[in-house]
C-alpha positions as CSV (number, residue, x, y, z in Angstrom):
1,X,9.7,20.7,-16.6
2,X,12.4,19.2,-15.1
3,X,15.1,17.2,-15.8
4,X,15.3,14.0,-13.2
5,X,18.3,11.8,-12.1
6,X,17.1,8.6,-10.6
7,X,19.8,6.9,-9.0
8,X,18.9,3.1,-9.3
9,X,19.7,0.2,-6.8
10,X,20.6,-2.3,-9.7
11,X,19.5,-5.3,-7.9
12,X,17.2,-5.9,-11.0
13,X,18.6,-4.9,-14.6
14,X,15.2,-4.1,-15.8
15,X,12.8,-3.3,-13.0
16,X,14.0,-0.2,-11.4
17,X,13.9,2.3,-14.6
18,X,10.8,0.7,-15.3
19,X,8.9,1.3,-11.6
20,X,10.6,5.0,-11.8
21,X,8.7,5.4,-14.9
22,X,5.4,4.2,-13.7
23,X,5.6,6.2,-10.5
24,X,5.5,9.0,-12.8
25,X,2.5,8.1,-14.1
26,X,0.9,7.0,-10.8
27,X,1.7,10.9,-9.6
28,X,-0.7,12.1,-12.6
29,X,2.2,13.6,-14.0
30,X,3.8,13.6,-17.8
31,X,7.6,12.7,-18.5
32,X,10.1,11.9,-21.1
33,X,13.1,9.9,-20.7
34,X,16.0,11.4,-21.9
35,X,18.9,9.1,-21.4
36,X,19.2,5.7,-19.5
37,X,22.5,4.1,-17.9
38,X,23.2,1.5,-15.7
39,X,21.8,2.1,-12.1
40,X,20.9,5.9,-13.9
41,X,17.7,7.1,-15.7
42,X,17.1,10.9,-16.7
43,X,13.6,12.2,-17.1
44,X,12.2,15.1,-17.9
45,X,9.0,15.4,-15.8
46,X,7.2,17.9,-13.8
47,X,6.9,15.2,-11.0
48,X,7.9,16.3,-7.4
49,X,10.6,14.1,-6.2
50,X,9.8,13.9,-2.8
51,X,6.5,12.6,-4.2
52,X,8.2,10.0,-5.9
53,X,11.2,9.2,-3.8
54,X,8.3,8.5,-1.0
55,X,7.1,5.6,-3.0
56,X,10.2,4.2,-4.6
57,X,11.5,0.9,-4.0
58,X,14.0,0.1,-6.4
59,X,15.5,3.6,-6.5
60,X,18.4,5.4,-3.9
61,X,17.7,8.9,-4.5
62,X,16.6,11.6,-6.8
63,X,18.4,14.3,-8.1
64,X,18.0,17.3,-10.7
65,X,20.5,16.7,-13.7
66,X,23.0,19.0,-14.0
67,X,25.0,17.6,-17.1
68,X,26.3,14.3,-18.5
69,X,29.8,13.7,-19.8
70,X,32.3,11.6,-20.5
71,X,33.9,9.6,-17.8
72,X,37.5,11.4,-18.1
73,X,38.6,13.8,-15.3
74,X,38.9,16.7,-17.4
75,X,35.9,16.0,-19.8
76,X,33.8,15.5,-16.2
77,X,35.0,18.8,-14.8
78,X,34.4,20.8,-18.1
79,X,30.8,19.9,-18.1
80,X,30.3,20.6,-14.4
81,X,31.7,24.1,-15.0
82,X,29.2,25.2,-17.7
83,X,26.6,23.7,-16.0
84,X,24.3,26.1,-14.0
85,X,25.4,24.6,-10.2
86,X,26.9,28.1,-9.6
87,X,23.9,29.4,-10.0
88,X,21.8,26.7,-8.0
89,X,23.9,27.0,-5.1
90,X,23.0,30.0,-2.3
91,X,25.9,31.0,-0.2
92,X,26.6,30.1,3.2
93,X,25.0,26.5,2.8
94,X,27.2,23.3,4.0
95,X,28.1,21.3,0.7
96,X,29.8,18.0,-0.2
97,X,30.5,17.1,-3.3
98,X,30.4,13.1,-3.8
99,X,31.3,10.6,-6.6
100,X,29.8,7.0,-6.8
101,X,31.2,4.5,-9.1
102,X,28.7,2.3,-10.6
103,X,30.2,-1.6,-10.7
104,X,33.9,-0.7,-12.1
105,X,32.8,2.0,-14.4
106,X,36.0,4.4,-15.5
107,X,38.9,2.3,-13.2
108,X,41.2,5.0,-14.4
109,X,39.1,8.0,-13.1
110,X,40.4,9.5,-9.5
111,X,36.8,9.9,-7.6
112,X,38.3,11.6,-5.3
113,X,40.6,14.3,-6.8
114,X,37.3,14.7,-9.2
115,X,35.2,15.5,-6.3
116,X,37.9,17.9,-4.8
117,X,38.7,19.8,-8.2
118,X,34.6,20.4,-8.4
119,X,34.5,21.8,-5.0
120,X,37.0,23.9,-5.4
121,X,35.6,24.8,-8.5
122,X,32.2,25.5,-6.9
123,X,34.0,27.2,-3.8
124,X,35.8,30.2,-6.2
125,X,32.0,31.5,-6.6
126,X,30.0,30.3,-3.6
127,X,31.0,30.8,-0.2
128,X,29.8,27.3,1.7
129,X,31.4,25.2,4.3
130,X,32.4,21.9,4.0
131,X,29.8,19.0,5.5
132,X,30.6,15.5,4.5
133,X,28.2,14.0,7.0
134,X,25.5,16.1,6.9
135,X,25.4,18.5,4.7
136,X,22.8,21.5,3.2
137,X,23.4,20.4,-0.3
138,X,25.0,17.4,-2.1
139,X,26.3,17.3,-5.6
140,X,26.1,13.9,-6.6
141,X,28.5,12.4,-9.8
142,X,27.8,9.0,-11.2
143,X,30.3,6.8,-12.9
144,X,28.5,4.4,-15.2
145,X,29.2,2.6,-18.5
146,X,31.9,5.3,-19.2
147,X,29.7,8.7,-17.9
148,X,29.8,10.9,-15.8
149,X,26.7,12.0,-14.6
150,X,25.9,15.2,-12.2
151,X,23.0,16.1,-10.4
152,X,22.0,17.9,-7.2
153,X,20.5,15.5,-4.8
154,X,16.9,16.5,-4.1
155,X,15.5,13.3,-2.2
156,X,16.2,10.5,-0.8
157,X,14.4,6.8,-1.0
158,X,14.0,5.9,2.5
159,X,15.2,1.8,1.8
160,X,16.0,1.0,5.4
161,X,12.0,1.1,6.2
162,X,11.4,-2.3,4.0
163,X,13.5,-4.3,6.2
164,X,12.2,-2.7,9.3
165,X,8.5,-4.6,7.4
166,X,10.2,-7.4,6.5
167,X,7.2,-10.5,6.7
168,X,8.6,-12.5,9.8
169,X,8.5,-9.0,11.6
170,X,4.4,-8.5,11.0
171,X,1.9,-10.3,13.7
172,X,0.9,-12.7,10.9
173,X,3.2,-14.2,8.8
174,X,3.5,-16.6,5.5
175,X,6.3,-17.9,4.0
176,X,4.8,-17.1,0.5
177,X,4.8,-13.5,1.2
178,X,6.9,-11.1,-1.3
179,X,9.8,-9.2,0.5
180,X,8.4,-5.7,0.9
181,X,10.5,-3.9,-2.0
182,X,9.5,-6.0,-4.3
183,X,5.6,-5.8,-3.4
184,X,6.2,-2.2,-3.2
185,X,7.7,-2.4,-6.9
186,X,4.7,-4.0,-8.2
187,X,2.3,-1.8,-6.6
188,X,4.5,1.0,-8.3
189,X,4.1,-1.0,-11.6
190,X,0.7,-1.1,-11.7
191,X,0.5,2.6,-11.6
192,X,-1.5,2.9,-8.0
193,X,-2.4,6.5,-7.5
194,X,-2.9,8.0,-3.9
195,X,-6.2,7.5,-2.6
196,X,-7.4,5.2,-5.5
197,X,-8.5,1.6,-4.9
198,X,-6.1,-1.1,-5.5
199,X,-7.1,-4.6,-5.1
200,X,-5.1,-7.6,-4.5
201,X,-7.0,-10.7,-6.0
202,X,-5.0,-13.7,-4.2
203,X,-4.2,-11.4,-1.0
204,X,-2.7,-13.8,1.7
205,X,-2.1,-12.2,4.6
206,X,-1.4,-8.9,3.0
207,X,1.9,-8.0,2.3
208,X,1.0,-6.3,-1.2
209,X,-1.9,-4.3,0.3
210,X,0.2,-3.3,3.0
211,X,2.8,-1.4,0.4
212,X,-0.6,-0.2,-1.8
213,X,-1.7,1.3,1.8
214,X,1.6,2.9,3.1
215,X,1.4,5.0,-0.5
216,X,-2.4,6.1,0.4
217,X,-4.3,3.8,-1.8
218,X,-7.4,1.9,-0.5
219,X,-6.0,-1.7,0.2
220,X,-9.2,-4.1,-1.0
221,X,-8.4,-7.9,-0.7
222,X,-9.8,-11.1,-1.7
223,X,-8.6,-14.2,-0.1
224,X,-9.8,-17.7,-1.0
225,X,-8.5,-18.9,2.8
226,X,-10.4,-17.1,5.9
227,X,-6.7,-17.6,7.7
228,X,-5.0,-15.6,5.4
229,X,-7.8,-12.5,5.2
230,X,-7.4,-12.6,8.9
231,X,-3.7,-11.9,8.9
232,X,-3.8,-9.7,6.5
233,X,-6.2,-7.7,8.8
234,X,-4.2,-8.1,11.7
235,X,-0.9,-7.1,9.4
236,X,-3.0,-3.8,8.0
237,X,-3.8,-2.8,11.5
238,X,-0.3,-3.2,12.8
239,X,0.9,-0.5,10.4
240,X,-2.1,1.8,11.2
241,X,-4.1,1.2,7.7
242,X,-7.8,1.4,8.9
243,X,-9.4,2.2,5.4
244,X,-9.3,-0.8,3.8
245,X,-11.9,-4.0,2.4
246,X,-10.8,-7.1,2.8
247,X,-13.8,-10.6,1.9
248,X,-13.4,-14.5,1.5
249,X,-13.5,-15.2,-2.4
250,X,-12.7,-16.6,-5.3
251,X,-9.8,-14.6,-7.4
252,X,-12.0,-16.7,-10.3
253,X,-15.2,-15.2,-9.6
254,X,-14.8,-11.7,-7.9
255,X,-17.6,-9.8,-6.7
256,X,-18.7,-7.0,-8.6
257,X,-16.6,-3.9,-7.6
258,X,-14.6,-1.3,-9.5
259,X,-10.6,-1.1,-9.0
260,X,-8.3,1.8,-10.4
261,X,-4.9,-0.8,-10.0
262,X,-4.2,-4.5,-9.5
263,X,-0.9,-6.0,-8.2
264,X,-0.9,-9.6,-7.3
265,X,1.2,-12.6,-7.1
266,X,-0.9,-15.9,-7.5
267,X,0.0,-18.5,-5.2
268,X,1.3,-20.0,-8.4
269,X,-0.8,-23.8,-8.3
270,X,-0.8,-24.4,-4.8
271,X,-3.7,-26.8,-4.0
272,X,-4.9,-25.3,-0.7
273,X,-4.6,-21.7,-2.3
274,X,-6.3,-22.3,-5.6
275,X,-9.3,-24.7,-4.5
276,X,-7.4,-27.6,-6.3
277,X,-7.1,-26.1,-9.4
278,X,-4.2,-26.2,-11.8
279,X,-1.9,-23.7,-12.9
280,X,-3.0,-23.0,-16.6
281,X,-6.8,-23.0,-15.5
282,X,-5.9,-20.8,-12.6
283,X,-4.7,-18.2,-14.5
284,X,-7.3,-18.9,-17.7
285,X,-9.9,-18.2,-15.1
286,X,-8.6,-15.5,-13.1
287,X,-7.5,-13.6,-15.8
288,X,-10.9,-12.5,-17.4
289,X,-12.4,-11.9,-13.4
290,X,-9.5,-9.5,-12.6
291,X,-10.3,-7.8,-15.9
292,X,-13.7,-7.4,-15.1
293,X,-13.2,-5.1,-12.2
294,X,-10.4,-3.1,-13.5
295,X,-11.5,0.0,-15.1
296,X,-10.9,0.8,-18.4
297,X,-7.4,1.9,-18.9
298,X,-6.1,0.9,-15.6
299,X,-3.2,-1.3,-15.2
300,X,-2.3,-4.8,-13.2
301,X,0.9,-6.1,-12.4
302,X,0.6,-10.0,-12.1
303,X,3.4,-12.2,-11.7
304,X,3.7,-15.8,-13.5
305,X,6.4,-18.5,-13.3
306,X,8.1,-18.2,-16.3
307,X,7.2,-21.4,-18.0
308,X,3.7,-19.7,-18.5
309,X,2.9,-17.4,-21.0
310,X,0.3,-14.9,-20.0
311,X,0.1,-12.9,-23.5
312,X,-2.3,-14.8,-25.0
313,X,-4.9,-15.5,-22.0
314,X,-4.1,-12.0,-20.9
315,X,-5.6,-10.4,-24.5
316,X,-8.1,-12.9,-24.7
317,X,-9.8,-11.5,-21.4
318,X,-9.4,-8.1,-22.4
319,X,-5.6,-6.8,-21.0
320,X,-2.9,-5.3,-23.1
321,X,0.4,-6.7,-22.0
322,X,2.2,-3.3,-21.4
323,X,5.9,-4.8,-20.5
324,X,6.9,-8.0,-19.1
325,X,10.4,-8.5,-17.1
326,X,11.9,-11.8,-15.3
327,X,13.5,-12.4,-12.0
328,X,15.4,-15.2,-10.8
329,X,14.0,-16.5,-7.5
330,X,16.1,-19.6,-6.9
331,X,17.5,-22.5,-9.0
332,X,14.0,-24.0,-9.8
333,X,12.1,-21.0,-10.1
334,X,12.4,-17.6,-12.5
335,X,9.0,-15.2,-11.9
336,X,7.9,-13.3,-14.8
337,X,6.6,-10.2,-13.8
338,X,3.6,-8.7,-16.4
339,X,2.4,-4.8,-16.8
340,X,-1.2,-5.7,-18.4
341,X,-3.7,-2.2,-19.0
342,X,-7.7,-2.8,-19.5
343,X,-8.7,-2.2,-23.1
C-alpha cells in the first residue's frame, strides 16, 4: 500500500478529511490514516489517486508522502534528504519544487530558500530542468500547525469544473439547490460507488443526482413536485447523463426499489415541498421509507437543520449514525450534515 497526502481546501474544518476517507471506501479499497493536520490527511491505501482526485470535492490534490518533519528549515531539509525522492525521480524530467503555507503556519520558515535548498539538494543526484509552470514532476511541502510535510504530487482535483455547474448555469434552476461541491461532498459521504444506484429522495431539480452521475453512479430521483423532476431531467440531459430514473413521489412512502447510496437534503419544512407537513414528522416519516430501500450496509448522507436531532428517529428506523458534522449557512441557519449506514 501506499502512503497518501491529501491536500485539503479547508473551507470546512471537518468535512474534507472526512469525504477523503469515504472516497476510499466508495473505490472498494482499504486504508488507514496515519496522521491528520490542518488542510493535510495521510493515508495508507492501495487507492489510485487519479481515481479519487476525479471525485473529490473538498480536496486540491493528491500526493504520495515522502516524509513529515518539523516546520524548521533544517529539520525540513534533513527529512527530505533521507527520504526516497532521489530515488523516485528519473533524470531528464522538468521539476519544481514548491512550498505552501497553510494559514500562518511556521512565520519564521523561508519557503522560498526551503524550496531552493531541496532543489538543489535533489539536482546533486538527478539531472532535471527547472519548470515552474509546467512541469514533469512537483514536489510539494506543506506548512501546517508547525510540519512540514513532503509529498510528490500525483493528481490534481479538477475544482474549477464546479463553478463552470454552478445552479444558475443549468437550463432549470432552483434557488434551494446545493452549490455543486458541496452536493458532490455528500454524494462522496455517502460512499456512492461507480455504476451503483444512488437515489436522491427529495430530488428537486437534480443538482445531487447530477454530481452522483458525473462519478458514474445511476442517478434515481423522487420528487414530490412534477416541476422539479422535470428540471432535474432537463439538468441531467444537459450534462450528457442518459442512464438515469427519475418518478413523482412521496420521499414518505417510496416505491419499492433497491439503492446502494442515499444523499439528500430535505427541503427542510417547506410547505409546497413536503405536502404540508412539518419538520419533525417530515423527517419521522421519511426516515424509516429511505431505510427501506437502502441495502443493508449501505450508507446515506442526509442533512438536517441543526435544531433537529436525527439520532434518535434515525436508529429507530433502522440507520446507524456513522458521523455527523455542521456547517454554517447564514446567520439563521447551521445544516447538520449526518453519515447514517443500514443495519
Amino acid at each position: 500500500m501506499r502512503r497518501l497526502m491529501f491536500v485539503l481546501s479547508g473551507e470546512h474544518p471537518t468535512l474534507p478529511a472526512a469525504e477523503a476517507v469515504a472516497a476510499i471506501r466508495a473505490e472498494h479499497r482499504s486504508y488507514k490514516v496515519l496522521e491528520e493536520h490542518d488542510q493535510v490527511l495521510i493515508a495508507e491505501t492501495k487507492a489510485d489517486p487519479d481515481a479519487l482526485a476525479s471525485r473529490l470535492a473538498m480536496c486540491r490534490g493528491i500526493c504520495l508522502h515522502l516524509c513529515t518533519s518539523g516546520a524548521s528549515e533544517e529539520e525540513a531539509f534533513e527529512a527530505i534528504g533521507s527520504s526516497d525522492i532521489v530515488d523516485l525521480m528519473p533524470h531528464g524530467k522538468s521539476f519544481a519544487v514548491r512550498i505552501k503555507r497553510v494559514k500562518k503556519s511556521s512565520p519564521k520558515l523561508d519557503a522560498l530558500q526551503l524550496a531552493k535548498r531541496v532543489a538543489d539538494l535533489i539536482g546533486e543526484e538527478v539531472e532535471f530542468r527547472v519548470d515552474l509552470a509546467h512541469p514533469d514532476i512537483e514536489l510539494l511541502g506543506v506548512l501546517t500547525g508547525g510540519r512540514c510535510i513532503f509529498g510528490i504530487t500525483a493528481a490534481r482535483v479538477d475544482r474549477g469544473q464546479f463553478a463552470r455547474r454552478r445552479p444558475s448555469l443549468r437550463p432549470a434552476f432552483h434557488p434551494g439547490t446545493l452549490m455543486p461541491r458541496f452536493a458532490r461532498c455528500m454524494v462522496n459521504l455517502a460512499r456512492t460507488s461507480r455504476g451503483g444506484t444512488f437515489l436522491d429522495p427529495f430530488a428537486g431539480v437534480g443538482g445531487i443526482l447530477l454530481e452522483a452521475g458525473l462519478i458514474g453512479a445511476k442517478p434515481v430521483g423522487v420528487d414530490i413536485d412534477p416541476a422539479m423532476i422535470e428540471g432535474a431531467r432537463r439538468n441531467l440531459e444537459a450534462e450528457g447523463i442518459t442512464n438515469y430514473q427519475l418518478m413523482v413521489g412521496d420521499a414518505r412512502h417510496l416505491p419499492t426499489l433497491e439503492v446502494d447510496a442515499i444523499a439528500t437534503d430535505p427541503p427542510f419544512g417547506r410547505q409546497a415541498a413536503t405536502a404540508g407537513a412539518s419538520l419533525e414528522e417530515l423527517y419521522r416519516e421519511a426516515l424509516p421509507s429511505i431505510a427501506g430501500v437502502l441495502k443493508r450496509k449501505g450508507y446515506a448522507c442526509i442533512t438536517s437543520p441543526a435544531e433537529l436531532e436525527l439520532e434518535e428517529l434515525a436508529e429507530r428506523a433502522g440507520l446507524r449514525t456513522i458521523e455527523k458534522h455542521e456547517q454554517r449557512v447564514h446567520r439563521s441557519l447551521t445544516r447538520r450534515i449526518y453519515i447514517f449506514r443500514r443495519k
